[in-house]
C-alpha positions as CSV (number, residue, x, y, z in Angstrom):
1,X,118.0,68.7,176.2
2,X,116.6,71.9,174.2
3,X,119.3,71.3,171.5
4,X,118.0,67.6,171.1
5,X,114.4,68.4,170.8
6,X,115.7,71.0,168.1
7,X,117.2,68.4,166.4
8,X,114.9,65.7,166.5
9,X,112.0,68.5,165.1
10,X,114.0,69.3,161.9
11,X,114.9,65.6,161.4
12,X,110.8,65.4,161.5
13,X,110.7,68.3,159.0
14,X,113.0,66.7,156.8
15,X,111.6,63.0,156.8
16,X,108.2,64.6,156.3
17,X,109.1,66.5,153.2
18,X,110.5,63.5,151.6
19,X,107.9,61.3,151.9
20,X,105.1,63.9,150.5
21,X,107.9,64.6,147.7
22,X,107.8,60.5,147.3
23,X,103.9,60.4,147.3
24,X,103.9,63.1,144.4
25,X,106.5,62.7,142.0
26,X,106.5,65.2,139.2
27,X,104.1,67.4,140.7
28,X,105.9,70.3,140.7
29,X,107.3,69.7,137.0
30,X,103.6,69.1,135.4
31,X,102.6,72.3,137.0
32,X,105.0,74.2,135.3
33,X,104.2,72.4,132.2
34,X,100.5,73.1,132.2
35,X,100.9,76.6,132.4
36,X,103.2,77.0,129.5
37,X,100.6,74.6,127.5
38,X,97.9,77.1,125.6
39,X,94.3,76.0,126.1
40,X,91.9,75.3,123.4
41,X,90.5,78.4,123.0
42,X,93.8,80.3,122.7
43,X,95.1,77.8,119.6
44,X,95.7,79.9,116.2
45,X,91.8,80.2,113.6
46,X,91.6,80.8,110.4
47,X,88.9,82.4,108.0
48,X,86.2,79.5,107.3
49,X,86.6,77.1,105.2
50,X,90.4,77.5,104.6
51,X,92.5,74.6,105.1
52,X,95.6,75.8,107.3
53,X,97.6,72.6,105.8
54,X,101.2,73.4,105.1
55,X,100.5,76.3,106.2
56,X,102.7,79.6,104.6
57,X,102.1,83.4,105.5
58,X,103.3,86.9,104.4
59,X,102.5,90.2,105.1
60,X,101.5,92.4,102.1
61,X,100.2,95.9,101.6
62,X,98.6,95.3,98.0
63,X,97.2,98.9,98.0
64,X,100.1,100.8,99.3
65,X,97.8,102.4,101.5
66,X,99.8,101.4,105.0
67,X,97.5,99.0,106.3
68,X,98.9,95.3,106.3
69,X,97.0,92.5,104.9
70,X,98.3,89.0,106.0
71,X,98.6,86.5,103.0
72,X,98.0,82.7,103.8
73,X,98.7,80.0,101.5
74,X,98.4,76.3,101.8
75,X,97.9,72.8,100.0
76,X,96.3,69.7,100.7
77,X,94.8,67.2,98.8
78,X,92.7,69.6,96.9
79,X,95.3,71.7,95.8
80,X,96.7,75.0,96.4
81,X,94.6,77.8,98.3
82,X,95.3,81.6,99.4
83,X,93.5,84.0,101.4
84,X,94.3,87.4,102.5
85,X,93.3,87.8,106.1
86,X,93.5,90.5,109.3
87,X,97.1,90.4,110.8
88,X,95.5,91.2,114.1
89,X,92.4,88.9,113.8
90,X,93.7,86.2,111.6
91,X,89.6,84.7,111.7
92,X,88.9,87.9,109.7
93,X,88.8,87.8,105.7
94,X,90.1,90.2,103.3
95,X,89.6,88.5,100.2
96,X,87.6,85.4,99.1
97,X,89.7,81.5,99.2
98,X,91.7,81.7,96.2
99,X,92.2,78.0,94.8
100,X,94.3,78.7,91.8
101,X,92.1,77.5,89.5
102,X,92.7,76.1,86.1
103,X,89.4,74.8,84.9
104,X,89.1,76.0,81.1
105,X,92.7,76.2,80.7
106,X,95.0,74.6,78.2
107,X,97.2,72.5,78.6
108,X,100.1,75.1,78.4
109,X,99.0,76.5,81.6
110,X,98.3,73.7,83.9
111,X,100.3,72.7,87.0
112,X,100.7,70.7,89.9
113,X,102.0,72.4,93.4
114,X,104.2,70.4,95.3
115,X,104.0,72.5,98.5
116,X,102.2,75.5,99.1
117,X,102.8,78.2,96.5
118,X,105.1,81.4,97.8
119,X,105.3,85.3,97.0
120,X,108.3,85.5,95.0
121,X,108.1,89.1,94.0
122,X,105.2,91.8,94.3
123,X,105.3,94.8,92.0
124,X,102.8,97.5,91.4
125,X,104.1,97.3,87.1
126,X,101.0,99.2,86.0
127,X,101.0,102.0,88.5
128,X,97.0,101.2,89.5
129,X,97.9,101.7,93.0
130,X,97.6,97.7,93.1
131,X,100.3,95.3,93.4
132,X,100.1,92.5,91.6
133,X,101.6,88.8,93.2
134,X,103.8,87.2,91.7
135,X,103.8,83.5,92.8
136,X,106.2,80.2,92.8
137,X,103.6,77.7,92.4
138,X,105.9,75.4,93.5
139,X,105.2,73.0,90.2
140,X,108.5,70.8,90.6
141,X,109.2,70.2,86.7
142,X,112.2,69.0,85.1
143,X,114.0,71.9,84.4
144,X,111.6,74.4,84.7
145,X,110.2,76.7,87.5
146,X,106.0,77.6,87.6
147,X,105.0,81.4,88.4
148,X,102.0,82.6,88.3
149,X,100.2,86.7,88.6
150,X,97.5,87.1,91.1
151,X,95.5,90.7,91.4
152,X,94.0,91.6,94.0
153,X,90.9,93.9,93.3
154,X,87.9,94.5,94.9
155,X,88.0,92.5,97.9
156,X,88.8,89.7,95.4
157,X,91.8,87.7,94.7
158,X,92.4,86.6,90.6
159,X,94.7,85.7,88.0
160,X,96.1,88.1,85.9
161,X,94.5,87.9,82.7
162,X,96.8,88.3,79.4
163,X,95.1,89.3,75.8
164,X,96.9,87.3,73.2
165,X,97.2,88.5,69.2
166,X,94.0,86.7,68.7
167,X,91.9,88.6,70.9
168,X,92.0,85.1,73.6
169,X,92.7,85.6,77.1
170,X,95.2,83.6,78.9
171,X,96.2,83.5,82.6
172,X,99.5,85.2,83.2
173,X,101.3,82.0,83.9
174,X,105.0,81.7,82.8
175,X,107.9,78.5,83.0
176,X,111.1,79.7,83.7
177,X,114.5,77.2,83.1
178,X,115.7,75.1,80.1
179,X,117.1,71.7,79.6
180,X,119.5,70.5,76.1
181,X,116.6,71.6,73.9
182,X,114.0,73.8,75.3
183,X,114.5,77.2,77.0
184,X,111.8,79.5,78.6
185,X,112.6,82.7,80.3
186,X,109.9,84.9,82.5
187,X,111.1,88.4,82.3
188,X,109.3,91.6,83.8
189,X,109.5,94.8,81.8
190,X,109.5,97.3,84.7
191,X,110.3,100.3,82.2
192,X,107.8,98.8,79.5
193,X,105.3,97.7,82.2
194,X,105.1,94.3,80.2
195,X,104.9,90.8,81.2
196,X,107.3,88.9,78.6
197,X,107.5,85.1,77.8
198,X,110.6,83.8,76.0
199,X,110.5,80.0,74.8
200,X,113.8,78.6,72.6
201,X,113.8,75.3,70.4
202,X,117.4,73.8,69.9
203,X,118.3,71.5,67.2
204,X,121.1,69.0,67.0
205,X,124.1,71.3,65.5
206,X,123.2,73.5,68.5
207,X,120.9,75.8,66.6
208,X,118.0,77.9,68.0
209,X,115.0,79.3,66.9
210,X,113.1,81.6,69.3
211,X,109.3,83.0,70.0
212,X,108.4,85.9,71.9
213,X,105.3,87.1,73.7
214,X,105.5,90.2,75.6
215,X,102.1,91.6,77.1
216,X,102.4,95.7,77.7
217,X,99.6,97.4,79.5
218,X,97.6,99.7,77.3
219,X,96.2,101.5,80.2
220,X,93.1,99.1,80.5
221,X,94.5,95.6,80.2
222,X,97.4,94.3,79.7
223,X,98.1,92.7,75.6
224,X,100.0,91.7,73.2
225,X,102.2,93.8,71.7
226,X,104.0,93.0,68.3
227,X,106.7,95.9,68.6
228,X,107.9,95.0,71.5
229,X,107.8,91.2,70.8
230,X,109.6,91.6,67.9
231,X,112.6,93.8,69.6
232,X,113.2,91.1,72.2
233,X,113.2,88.6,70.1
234,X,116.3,90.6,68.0
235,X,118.1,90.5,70.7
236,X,117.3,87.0,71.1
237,X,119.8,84.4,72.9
238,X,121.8,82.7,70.8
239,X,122.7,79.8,72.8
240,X,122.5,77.9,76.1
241,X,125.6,77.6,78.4
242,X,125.2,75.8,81.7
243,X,121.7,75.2,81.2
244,X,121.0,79.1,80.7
245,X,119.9,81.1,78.0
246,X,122.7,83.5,76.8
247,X,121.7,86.8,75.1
């Protein structure tokens, strides 16, 4: 008789079980869920004002000084923007919202991002104790790659301005790639401390003619410099094979 009732308890157990399981499928799994969800106020900020679309970060150390600054870049319909911010407080600015602008430029220097622009190299080439940021702008042209030098000075991001012969300035912004007829090569002097620009004009018997403009720093600035110009360009490429410049 004691074995029976036994039974006939657990079989009650049981039953039970399944029907509150029945009345509340998925409770279980949802509860689990919600937990792993992050609330509102522990979603990812930003400085104000910048636009977190297509979002792309790196962490620098522009002063060499061992404290981290956390570069964001992004595009939307706007354009391009960059900001250095706080690793550890990412709502914290460093710098001002850099929109890599090209208002008063020629037409030389202009360009359209595709996606948000990228380090591709940082270099400290003038020994200020600054690196300066050398970016992909991610300007999709034919043949040709877009880069463009950002300093960072004084809480401030900037282009890197370039003196040309004439006394102009000119943002350090440089095409780099060739097609059957036109060549340009971005090359960084590290032992000259210059910036260089190489551009090539082909003709049809496969001849070339080429200009140089390298940009050395003379301690203050960085500017034109005819000597130097004029010994890259003697060693000057003399053709393109597979759609490169050959020196």
């Amino acid at each position: 008789m004691i074995k029976n009732v036994a039974i006939f308890l657990l079989l009650v157990i049981i039953a039970g079980g399944m029907w509150f399981y029945l009345k509340n499928p998925g409770k279980e799994e949802y509860k689990q869920e919600a937990t792993q969800t992050p609330s509102a106020s522990q979603e990812r900020n930003f400085p104000a004002g910048f636009s977190a679309q297509g979002l792309k970060e790196k962490e620098l150390d522009t002063n060499n000084d061992g404290k981290k600054e956390l570069l964001l870049t992004s595009l939307d319909a706007s354009g391009p923007h960059a900001i250095l911010a706080d690793p550890l407080d990412n709502t914290k600015a460093l710098s001002n919202i850099f929109n890599f602008p090209q208002n008063g430029f020629s037409e030389e220097f202009s360009f359209k991002s595709g996606e948000a622009p990228e380090i591709d190299q940082t270099m400290d080439l003038n020994a200020n104790g600054r690196e300066e940021l050398v970016f992909d702008l991610k300007d999709y042209g034919a043949y040709t790659t877009t880069y463009g030098v950002v300093i960072f000075s004084g809480g401030k991001l900037d282009w890197l301005m370039l003196e040309e012969k004439d006394g102009k300035s000119r943002p350090a912004i440089f095409r780099d790639g060739a097609s059957v007829r036109t060549a340009n090569v971005f090359k960084i002097l590290s032992d000259e401390k210059a910036w260089v620009e190489v551009s090539g004009a082909g003709d049809n018997e496969g001849n070339w003619t080429w200009e140089v403009s390298a940009y050395k720093w003379n301690g203050t600035k960085y500017i034109y410099n005819s000597e130097l110009s004029a010994k890259i360009r003697s060693e000057q490429p003399k053709k393109i094979i597979d759609g490169q410049p050959v020196f």
